[in-house]
DRENDO-1510 file (C-alpha; in Angstrom, 1 decimal, always signed):
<recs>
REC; n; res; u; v; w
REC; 1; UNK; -78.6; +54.4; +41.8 .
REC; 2; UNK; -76.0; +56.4; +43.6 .
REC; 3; UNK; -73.0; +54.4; +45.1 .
REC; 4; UNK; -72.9; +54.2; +48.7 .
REC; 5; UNK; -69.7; +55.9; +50.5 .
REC; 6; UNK; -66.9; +53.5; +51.4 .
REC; 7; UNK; -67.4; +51.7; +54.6 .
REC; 8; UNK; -64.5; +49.3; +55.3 .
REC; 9; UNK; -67.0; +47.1; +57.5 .
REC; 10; UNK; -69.1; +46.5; +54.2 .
REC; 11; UNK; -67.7; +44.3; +51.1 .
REC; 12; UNK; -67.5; +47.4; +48.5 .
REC; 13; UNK; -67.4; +45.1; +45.6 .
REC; 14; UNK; -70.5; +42.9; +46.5 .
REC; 15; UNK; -72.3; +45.2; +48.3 .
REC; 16; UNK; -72.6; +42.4; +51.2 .
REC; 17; UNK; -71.5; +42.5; +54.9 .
REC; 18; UNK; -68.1; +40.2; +55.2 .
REC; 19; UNK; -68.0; +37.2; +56.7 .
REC; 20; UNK; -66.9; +37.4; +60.4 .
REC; 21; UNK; -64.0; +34.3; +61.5 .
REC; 22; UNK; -63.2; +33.7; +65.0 .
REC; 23; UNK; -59.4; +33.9; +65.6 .
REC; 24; UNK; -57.1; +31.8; +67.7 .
REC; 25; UNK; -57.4; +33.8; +70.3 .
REC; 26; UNK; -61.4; +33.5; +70.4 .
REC; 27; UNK; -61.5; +37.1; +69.0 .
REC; 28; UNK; -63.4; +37.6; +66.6 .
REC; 29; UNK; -61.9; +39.6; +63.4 .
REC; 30; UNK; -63.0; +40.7; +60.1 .
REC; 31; UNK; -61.0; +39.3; +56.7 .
REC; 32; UNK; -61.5; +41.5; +54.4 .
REC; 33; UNK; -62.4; +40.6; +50.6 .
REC; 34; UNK; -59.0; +42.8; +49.9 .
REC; 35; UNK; -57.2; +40.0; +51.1 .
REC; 36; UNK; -57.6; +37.7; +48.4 .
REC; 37; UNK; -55.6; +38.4; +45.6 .
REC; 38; UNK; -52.5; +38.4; +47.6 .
REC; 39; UNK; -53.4; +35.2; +48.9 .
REC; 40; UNK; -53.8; +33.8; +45.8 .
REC; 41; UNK; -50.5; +35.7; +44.1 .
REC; 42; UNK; -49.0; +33.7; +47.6 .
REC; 43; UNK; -50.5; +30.6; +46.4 .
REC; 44; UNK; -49.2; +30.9; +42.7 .
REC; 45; UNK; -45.8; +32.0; +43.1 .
REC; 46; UNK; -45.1; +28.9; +45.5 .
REC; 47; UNK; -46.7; +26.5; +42.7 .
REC; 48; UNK; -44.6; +28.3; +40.4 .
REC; 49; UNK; -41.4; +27.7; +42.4 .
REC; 50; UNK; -42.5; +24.4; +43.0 .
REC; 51; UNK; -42.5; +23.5; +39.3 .
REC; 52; UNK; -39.1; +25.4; +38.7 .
REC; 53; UNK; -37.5; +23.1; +41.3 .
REC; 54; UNK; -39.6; +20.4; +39.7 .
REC; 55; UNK; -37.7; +20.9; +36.7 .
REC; 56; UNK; -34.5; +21.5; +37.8 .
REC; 57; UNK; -34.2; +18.6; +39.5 .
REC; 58; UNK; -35.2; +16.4; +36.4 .
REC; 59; UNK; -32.4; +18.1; +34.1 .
REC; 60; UNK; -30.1; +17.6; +36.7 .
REC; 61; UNK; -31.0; +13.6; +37.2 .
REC; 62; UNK; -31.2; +13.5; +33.8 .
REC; 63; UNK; -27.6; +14.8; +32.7 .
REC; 64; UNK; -26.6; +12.7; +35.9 .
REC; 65; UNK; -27.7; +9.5; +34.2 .
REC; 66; UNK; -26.4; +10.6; +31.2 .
REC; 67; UNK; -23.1; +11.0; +32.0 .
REC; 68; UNK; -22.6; +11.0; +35.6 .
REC; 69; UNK; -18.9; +12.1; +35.4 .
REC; 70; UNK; -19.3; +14.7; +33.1 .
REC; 71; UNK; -21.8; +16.3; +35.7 .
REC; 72; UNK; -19.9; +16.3; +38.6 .
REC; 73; UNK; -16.9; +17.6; +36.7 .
REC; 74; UNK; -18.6; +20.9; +35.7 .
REC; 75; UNK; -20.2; +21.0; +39.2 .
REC; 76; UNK; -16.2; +21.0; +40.7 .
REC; 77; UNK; -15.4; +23.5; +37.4 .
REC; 78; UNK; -18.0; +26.3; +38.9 .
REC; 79; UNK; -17.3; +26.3; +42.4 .
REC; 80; UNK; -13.3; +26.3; +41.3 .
REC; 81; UNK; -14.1; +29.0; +38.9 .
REC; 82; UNK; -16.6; +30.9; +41.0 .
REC; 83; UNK; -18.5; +34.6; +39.8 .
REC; 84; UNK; -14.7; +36.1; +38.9 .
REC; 85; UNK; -14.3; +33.5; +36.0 .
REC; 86; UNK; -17.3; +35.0; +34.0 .
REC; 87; UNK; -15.9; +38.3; +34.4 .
REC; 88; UNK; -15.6; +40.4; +30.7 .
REC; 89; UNK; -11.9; +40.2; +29.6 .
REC; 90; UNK; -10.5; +42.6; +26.7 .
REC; 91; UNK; -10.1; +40.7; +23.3 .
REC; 92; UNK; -7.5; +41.0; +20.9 .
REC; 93; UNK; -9.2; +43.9; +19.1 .
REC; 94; UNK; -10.4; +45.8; +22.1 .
REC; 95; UNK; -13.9; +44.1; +22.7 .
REC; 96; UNK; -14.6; +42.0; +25.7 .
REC; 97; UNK; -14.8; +38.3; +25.6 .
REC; 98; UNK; -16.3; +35.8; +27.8 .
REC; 99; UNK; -14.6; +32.4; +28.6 .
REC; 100; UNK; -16.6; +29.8; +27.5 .
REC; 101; UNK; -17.1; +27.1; +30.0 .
REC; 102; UNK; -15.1; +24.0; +29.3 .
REC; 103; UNK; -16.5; +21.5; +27.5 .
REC; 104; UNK; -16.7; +17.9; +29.5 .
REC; 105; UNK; -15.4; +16.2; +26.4 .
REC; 106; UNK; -12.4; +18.2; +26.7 .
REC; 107; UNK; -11.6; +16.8; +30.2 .
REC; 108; UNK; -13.3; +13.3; +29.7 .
REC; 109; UNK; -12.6; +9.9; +27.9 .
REC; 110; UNK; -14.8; +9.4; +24.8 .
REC; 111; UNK; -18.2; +7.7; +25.9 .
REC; 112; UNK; -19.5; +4.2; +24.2 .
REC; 113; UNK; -22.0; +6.7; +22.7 .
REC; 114; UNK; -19.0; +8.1; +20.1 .
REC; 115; UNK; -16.4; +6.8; +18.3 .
REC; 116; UNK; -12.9; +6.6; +18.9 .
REC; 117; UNK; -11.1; +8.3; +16.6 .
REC; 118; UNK; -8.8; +6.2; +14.4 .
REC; 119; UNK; -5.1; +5.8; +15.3 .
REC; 120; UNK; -2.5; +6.1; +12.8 .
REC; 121; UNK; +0.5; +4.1; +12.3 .
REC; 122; UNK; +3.8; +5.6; +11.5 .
REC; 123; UNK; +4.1; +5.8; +7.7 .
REC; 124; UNK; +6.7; +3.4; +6.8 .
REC; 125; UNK; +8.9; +4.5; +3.5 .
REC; 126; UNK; +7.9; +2.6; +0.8 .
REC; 127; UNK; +10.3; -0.2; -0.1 .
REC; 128; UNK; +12.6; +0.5; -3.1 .
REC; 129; UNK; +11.5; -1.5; -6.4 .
REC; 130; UNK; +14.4; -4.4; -6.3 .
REC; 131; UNK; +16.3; -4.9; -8.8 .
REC; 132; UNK; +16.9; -8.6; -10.9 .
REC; 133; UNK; +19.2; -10.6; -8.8 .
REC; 134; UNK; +22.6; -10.0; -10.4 .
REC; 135; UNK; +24.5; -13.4; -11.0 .
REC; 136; UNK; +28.1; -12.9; -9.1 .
REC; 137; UNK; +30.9; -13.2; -11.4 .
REC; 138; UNK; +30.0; -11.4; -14.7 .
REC; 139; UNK; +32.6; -10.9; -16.6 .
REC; 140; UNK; +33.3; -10.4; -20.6 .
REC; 141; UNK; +35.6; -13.2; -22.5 .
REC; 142; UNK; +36.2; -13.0; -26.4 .
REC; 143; UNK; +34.8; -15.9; -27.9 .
REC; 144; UNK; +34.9; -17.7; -31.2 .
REC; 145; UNK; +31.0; -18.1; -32.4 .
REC; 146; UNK; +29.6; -20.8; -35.0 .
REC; 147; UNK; +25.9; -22.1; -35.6 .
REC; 148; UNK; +24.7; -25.6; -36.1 .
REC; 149; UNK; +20.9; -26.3; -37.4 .
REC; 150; UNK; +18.1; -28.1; -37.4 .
REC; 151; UNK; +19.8; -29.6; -41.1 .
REC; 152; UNK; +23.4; -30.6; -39.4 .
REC; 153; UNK; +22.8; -31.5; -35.7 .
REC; 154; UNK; +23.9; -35.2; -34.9 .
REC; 155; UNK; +21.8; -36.6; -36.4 .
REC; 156; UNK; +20.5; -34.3; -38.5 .
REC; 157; UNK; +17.2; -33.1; -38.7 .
REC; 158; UNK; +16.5; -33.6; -35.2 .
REC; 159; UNK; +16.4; -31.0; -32.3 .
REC; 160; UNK; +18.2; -33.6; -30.1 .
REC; 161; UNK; +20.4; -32.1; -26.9 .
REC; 162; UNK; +22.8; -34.0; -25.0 .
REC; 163; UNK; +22.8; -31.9; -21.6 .
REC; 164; UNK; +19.4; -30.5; -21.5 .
REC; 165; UNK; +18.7; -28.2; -18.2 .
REC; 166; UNK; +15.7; -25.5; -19.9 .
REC; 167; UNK; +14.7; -27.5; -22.8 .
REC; 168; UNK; +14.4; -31.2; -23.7 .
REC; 169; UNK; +15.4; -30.5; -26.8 .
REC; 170; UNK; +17.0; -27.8; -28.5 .
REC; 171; UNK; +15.3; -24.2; -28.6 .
REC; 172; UNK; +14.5; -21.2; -26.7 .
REC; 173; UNK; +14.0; -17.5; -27.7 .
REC; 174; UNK; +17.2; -15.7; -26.3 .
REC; 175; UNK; +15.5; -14.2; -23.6 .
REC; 176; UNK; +17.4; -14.0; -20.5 .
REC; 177; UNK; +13.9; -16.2; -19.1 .
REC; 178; UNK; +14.4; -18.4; -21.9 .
REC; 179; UNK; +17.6; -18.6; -23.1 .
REC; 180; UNK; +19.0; -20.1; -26.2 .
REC; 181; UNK; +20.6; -23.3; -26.4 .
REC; 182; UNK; +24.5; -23.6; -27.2 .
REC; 183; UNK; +27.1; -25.9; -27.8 .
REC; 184; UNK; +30.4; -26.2; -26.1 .
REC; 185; UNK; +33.8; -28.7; -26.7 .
REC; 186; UNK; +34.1; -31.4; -24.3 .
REC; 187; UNK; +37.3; -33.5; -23.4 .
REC; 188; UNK; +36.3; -37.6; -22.5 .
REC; 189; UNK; +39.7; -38.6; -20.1 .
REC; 190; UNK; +39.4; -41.7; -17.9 .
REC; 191; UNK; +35.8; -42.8; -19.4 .
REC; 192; UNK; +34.3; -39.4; -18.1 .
REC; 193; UNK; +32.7; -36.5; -20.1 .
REC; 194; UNK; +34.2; -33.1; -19.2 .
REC; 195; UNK; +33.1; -29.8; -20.7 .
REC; 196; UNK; +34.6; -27.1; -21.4 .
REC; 197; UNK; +31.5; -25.2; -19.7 .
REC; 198; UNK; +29.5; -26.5; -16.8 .
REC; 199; UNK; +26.3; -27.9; -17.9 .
REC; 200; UNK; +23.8; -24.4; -17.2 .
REC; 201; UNK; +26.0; -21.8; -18.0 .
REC; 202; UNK; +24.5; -18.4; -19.3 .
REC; 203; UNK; +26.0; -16.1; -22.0 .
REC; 204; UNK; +25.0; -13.1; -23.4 .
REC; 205; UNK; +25.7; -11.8; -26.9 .
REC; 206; UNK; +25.8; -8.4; -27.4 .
REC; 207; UNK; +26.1; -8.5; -31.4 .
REC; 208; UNK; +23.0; -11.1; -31.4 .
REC; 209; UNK; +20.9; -9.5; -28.1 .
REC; 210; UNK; +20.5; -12.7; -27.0 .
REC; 211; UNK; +21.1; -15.0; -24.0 .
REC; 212; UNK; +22.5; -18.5; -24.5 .
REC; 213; UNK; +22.6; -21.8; -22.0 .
REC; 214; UNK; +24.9; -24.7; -22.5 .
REC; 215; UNK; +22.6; -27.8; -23.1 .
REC; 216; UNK; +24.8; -29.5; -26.2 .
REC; 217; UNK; +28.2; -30.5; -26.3 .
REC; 218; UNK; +30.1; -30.0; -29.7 .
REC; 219; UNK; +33.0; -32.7; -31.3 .
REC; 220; UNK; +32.2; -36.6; -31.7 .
REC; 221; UNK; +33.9; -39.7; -31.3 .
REC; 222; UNK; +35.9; -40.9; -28.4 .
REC; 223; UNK; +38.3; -38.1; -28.3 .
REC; 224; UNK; +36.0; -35.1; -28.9 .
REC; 225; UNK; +38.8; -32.7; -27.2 .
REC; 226; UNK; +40.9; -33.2; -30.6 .
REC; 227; UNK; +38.2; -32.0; -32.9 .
REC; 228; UNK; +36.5; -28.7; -33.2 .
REC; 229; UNK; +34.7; -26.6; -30.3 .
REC; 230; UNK; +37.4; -28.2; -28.0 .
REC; 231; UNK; +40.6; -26.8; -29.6 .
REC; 232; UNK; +40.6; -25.0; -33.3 .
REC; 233; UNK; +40.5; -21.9; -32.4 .
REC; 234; UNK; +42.7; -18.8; -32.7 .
REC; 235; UNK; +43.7; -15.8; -30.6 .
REC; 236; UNK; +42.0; -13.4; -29.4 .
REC; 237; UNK; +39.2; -15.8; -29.0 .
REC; 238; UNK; +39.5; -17.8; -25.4 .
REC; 239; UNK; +36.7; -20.5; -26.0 .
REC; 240; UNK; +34.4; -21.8; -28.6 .
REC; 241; UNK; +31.0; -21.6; -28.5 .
REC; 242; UNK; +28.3; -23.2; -31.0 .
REC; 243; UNK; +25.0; -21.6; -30.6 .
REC; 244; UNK; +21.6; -23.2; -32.4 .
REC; 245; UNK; +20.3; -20.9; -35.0 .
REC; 246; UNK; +17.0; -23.1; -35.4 .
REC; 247; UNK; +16.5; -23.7; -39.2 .
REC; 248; UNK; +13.0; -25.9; -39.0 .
REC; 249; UNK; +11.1; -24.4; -41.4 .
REC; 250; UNK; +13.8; -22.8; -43.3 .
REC; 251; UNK; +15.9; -24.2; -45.6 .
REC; 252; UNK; +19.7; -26.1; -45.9 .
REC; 253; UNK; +21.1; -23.1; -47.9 .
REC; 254; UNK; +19.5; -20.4; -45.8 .
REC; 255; UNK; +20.8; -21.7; -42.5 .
REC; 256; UNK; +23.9; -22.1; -43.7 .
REC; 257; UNK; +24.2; -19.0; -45.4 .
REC; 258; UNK; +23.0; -17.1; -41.4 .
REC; 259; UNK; +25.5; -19.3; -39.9 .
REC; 260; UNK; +28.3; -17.9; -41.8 .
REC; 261; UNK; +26.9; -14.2; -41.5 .
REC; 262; UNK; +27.5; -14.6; -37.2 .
REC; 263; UNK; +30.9; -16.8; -37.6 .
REC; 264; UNK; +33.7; -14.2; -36.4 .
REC; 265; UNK; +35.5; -13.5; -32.7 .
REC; 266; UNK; +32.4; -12.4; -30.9 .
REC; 267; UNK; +32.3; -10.0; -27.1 .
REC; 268; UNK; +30.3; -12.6; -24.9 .
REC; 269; UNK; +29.5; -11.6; -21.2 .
REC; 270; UNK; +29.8; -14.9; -18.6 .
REC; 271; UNK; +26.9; -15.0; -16.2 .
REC; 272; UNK; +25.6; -11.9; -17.6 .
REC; 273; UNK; +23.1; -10.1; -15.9 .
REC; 274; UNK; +19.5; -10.4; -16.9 .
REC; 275; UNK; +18.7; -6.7; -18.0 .
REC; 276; UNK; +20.3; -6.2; -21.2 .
REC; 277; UNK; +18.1; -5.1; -24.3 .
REC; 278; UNK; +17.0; -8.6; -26.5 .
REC; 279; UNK; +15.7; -9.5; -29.7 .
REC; 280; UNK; +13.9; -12.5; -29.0 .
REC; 281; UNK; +13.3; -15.1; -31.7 .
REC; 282; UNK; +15.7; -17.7; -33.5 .
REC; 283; UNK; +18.8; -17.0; -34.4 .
REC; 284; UNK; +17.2; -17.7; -38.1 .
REC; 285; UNK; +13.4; -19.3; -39.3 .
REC; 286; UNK; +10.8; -18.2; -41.7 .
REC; 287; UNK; +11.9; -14.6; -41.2 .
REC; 288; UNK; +15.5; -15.0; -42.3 .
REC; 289; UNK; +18.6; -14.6; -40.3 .
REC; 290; UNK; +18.7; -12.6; -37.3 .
REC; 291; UNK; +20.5; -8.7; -37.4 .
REC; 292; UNK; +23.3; -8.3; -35.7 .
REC; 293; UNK; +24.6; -5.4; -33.4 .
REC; 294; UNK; +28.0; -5.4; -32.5 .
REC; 295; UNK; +29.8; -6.0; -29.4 .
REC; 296; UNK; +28.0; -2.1; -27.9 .
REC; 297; UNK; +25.9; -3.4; -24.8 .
REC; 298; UNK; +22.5; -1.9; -24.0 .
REC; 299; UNK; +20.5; -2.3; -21.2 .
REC; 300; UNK; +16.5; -2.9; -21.4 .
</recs>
């Protein structure tokens, strides 16, 4: 069927006469079917805008609630910056960069939601490793040195001490820790006992590497300051000293034979310090008598 010519009082699409609306001012006026897509193109973009606002608005609120401060702080930082700030600016090698906008974590305190980062305290130098206390007062005499036993203590065969300080009875391993008992002369005047050494005194002795402590007195009887360890001695020795070699375990002729082997004029350091090389161990035992060194000193 041929298609009728256009007539813009007739609906071309339906083929129907269009419906005719009164107007506000009671005249009557023809809308034409035309109309309608533009009406509803009206119709969409306003739900369309509607929903864009929509949205904006909850990003905003939310980022508000998130961090309130941080939001108005970029808010302030684009209407400071304004359009100029996004300009293109010439990079070092000739391209253009953009300025990135500032971060609010770079202008902002660090939230409860991260964590501080850890201060550090000034590194403090590490404290020198401290030497042993050094006794005050060491000082090296010549001495004359001798040995009693286990076989010719008073009385003999005991271990007995008359001073004791260390060791209730005489021993110890030469260590400066553990020092070896020794015997010095004493002098009774007026009913009292007076050594020649204060009761606790260290030696050292380089030719035996060992450290000594007076625990014994040397000399009997009531005038102990006539006899031996008190007086008896000759030049260039200054005192007397009478160290226990031990013996237990040994025998008679073995100690004695060791105590002769260490009797001579003998280096001995007074309140020596405590880190000089030893041998630790009796004097003599089991093993035999000890070696001897000389008066050379060497540290541990």
């Amino acid at each position: 069927m041929p298609r009728p010519p256009h007539d813009p009082d007739h609906d071309s699409i339906a083929g129907r006469t269009p419906t005719v609306l009164p107007t506000s001012d009671g005249l009557a006026g023809h809308r034409r079917e035309a109309s309608r897509p533009k009406l509803r193109r009206a119709i969409v973009c306003a739900i369309g805008v509607s929903l864009l606002a929509a949205i904006g608005f909850t990003v905003a609120t939310r980022e508000f609630r998130a961090d309130p401060s941080a939001a108005r702080i970029r808010e302030d930082n684009r209407a400071s910056r304004g359009d100029a700030q996004f300009e293109a600016t010439p990079g070092p090698s000739g391209t253009s960069t953009v300025p990135a906008t500032p971060s609010p974590s770079s202008s902002q305190s660090v939230t409860s939601s991260q964590s501080a980062p850890a201060t550090t305290k000034p590194a403090t130098a590490n404290a020198a490793p401290t030497e042993p206390t050094m006794p005050t007062g060491q000082r090296t005499i010549r001495a004359f040195i001798t040995g009693y036993s286990y076989f010719d203590n008073t009385p003999a065969g005991s271990v007995d001490i008359s001073n004791p300080v260390i060791h209730q009875s005489a021993a110890g391993m030469g260590t400066y820790a553990d020092p070896i008992t020794v015997a010095v002369g004493h002098s009774i005047v007026n009913g009292r006992d007076i050594l020649d050494w204060p009761t606790g005194t260290r030696f050292y002795i380089p030719n035996l590497r060992r450290y000594f402590i007076v625990e014994d007195t040397c000399g009997d009887g009531s005038s102990p300051q006539n006899g031996p360890c008190h007086s008896g001695y000759s030049a260039p020795a200054t005192t007397w000293l009478d160290i226990w070699i031990g013996g237990k375990g040994g025998s008679t002729s073995g100690s004695d034979a060791c105590m002769n082997a260490i009797t001579d004029v003998w280096d001995v350091l007074v309140n020596p310090w405590p880190n000089y090389a030893t041998a630790a161990g009796s004097v003599y035992g089991s093993a035999g008598c000890t070696k001897q060194y000389g008066n050379a000193l060497l540290l541990s």
